[in-house]
Structure formats: C-alpha cells, structure tokens
C-alpha positions as CSV (number, residue, x, y, z in Angstrom):
1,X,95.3,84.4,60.9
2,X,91.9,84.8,60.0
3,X,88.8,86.8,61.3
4,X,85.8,84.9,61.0
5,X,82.5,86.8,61.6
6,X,79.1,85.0,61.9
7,X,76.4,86.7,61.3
8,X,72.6,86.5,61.8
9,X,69.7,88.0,64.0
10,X,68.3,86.4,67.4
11,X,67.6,82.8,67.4
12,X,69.5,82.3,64.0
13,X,71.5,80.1,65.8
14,X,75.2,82.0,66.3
15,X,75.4,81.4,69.7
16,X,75.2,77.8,69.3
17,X,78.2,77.8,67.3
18,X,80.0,79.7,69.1
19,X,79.0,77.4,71.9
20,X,79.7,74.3,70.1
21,X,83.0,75.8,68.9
22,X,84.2,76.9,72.8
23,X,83.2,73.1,73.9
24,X,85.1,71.4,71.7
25,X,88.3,74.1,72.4
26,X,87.9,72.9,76.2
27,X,88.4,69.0,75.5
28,X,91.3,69.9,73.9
29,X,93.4,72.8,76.2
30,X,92.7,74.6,79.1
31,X,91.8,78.6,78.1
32,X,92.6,81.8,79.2
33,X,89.6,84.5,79.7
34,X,90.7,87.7,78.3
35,X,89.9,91.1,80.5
36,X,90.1,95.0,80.1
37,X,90.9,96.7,82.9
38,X,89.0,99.2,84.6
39,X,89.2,102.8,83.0
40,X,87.2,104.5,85.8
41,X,84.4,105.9,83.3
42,X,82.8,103.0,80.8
43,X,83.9,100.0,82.8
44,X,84.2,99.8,86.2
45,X,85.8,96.9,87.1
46,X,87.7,94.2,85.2
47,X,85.2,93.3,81.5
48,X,85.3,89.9,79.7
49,X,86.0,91.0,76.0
50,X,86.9,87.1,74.9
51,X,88.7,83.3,75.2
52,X,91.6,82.2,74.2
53,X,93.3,79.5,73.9
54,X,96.9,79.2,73.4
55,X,97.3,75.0,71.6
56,X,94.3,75.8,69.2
57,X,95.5,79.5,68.4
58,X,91.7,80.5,68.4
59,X,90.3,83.6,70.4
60,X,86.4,83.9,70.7
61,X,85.6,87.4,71.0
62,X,82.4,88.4,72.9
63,X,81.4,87.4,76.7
64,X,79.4,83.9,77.3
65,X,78.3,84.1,81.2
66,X,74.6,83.2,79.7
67,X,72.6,81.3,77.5
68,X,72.5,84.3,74.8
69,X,75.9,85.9,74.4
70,X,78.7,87.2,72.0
71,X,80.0,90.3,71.2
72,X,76.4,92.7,71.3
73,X,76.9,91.9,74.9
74,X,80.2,94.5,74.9
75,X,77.8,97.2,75.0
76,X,79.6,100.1,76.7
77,X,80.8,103.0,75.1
78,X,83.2,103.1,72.6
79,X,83.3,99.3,72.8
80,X,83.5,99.0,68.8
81,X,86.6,100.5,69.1
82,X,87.9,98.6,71.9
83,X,87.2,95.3,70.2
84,X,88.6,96.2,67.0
85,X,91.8,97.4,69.0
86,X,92.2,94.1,70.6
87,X,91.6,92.2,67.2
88,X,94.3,93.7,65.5
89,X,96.8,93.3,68.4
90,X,96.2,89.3,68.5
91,X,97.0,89.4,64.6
92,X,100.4,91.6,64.9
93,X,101.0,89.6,68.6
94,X,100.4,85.8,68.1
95,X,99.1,85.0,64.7
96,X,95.6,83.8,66.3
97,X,92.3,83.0,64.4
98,X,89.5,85.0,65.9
99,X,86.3,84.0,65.5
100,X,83.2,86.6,66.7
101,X,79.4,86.7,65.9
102,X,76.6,89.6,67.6
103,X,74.9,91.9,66.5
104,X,76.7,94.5,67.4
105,X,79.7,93.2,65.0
106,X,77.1,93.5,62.4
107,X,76.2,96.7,62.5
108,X,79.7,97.6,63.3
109,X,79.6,99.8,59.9
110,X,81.8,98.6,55.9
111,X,84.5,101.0,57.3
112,X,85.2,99.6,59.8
113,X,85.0,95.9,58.3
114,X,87.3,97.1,55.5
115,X,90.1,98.0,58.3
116,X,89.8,95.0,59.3
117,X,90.2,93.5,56.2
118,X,93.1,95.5,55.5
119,X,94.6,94.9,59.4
120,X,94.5,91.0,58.8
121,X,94.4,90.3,55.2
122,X,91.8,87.4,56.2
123,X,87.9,88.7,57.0
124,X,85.4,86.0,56.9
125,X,81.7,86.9,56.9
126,X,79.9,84.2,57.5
127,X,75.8,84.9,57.3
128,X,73.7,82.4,59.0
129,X,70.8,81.7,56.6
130,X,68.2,80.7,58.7
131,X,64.2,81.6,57.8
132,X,62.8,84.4,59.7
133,X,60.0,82.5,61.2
134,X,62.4,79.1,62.5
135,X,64.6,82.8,64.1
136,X,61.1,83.7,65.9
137,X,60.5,80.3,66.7
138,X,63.7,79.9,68.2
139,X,63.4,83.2,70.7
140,X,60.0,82.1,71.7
141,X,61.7,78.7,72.8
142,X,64.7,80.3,74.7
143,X,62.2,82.5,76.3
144,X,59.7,79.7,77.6
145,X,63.0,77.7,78.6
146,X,63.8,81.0,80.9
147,X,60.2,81.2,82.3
148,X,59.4,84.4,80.6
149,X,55.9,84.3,79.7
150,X,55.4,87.7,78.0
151,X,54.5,88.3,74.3
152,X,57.5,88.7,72.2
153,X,57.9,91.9,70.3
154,X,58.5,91.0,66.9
155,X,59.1,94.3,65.4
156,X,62.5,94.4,66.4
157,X,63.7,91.1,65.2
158,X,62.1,92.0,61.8
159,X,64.0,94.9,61.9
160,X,67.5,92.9,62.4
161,X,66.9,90.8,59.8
162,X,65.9,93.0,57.1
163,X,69.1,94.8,58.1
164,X,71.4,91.9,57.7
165,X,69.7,91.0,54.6
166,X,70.0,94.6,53.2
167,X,74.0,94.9,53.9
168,X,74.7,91.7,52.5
169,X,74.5,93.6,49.0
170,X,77.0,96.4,50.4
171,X,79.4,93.9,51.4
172,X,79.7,92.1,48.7
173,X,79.6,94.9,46.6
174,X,82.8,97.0,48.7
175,X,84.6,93.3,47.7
176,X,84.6,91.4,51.6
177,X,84.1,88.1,51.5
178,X,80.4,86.8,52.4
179,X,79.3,83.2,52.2
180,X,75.7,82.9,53.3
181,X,75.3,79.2,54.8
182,X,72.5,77.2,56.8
183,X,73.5,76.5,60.4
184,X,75.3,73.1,60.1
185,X,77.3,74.1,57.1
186,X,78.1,77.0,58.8
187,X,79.2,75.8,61.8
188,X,81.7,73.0,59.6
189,X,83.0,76.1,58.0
190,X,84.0,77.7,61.0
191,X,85.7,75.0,62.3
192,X,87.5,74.7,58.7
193,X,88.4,78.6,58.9
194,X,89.9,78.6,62.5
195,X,91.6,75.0,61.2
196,X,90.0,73.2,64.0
197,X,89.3,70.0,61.5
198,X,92.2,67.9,60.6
C-alpha cells in the first residue's frame, strides 16, 4: 500500500489531479462513496470522508461535491484524527493505495505524518511546484468562472505558500519522502504510485 499526499496551496492545481485521477478510476469500475456516520455532536448526518474503488485498490480521501475540494473540506472537529483513523484501517483491512491532497493534510503537523509513515511503511509527499503568481492567477480564474467579482485577498494565499515552502525543509529533514514536481509530472507520478499505469 502506499499513501500518497499532494501537496500545494489554492490554485496550485491538486484538485485537478485528484479530478483527473477519480475520472479515469470511473471508466474503469464503478466506486463506492465512503461515509461516517452521525455522532450527534461534530457531524450530524452521514459525512463523505472519501472514494473507493475496489478493481483499482485506490481510495481518494477528501469530499469532491464542488469544483474546489479534497480533504481541507473535512473541516469539523477532530477531523484530523478521524482521517488518520480511517487511513490506517484501509492499510491493516485491504491493502489499498490512498491518495489525498488539501490543505488541511498539510498542515496536519511531522507527528502526525511520521505515524503515518510508521502505520504504512509507504508515505509519499508529493509537493506541487507551481509559481506563486500562475497559483493567484489560477484562483482569480476559478473565481470569475463562479461569477464572483470581488477582489481576492491575497494575504492568505501568501501565507499558504510560504508555509508549504517552509516545511518542506522539516520534512525532509525528520527523513519522509518529498519529491517536489510541476503539475504534469506530478500527476504521472501519482498514477505510477497508486500503480494506475501499466
């Protein structure tokens, strides 16, 4: 099994593989959506956590209703946890590759990567390396393409990408595997990972 995480901040273009990744999955086999169940206090009714499907041994983690998606949209509490729970329980249960990307994966924390790691034997992080201003370029796009005519904010988006950049040197450096790749390369590696090329 292996974990691939692709990382990268809005508009770097991770939800485009992910996208490209679930389309091909669908010409192949049909898929099952994967649900938590309602725990009365932080969901209320049944939540999409993922896709998976059984021929390709692939799960996609993360919810894809919209055009923007992945795993920052499991934003409840104590969602983190919840995800990591169900990623380790598709290794020890049915061997599966998962593959995930958001930004809430990537500031999910080293520890927490590293029990991963350990849990699977087989982390990949996968950083999208994709210039900040093609990134802004890209949100302004999506935006105009929703009919949402207000200024973007760009502070935040700075923010997120300064951030990946920054951990990048604490990952490599607690020994987890990084590659950093531009957005077609990336998206052949994932489907070498999750051995979805023959």
């Amino acid at each position: 099994m292996t974990v691939v995480l692709l990382r990268g901040t809005n508009g770097s273009g991770k939800t485009y593989i992910a996208q490209t990744i679930m389309q091909e999955m669908r010409a192949r086999a049909p898929h099952e959506v994967i649900t938590l169940p309602p725990d009365g206090v932080k969901r209320k009714r049944d939540t999409v956590i993922g896709y998976c499907w059984h021929n390709s041994k692939v799960t996609v983690m993360g919810r894809y209703e919209t055009a923007t998606g992945g795993c920052d949209s499991l934003n409840w509490s104590g969602a983190a946890n919840d995800l990591e729970a169900h990623l380790v329980a598709e290794h020890e249960a049915g061997k599966r590759h998962v593959f995930m990307e958001g930004l809430i994966i990537s500031s999910w924390g080293i520890e927490r990567l590293k029990r991963v790691q350990r849990a699977t034997g087989a982390l990949h992080i996968i950083d999208l390396d994709t210039s900040l201003d093609l990134c802004i370029y890209s949100v302004l796009d999506r935006r105009r393409e929703a009919g949402n005519s207000s200024p973007l904010n760009e502070t935040n988006l700075r923010l997120k990408y300064r951030s990946i950049e920054t951990s990048r040197v604490t990952i490599k450096r607690e020994g987890l595997r990084l590659e950093q790749l531009p957005r077609d390369a990336a998206l052949d590696r994932v489907r070498q990972l999750l051995e979805l090329v023959s």
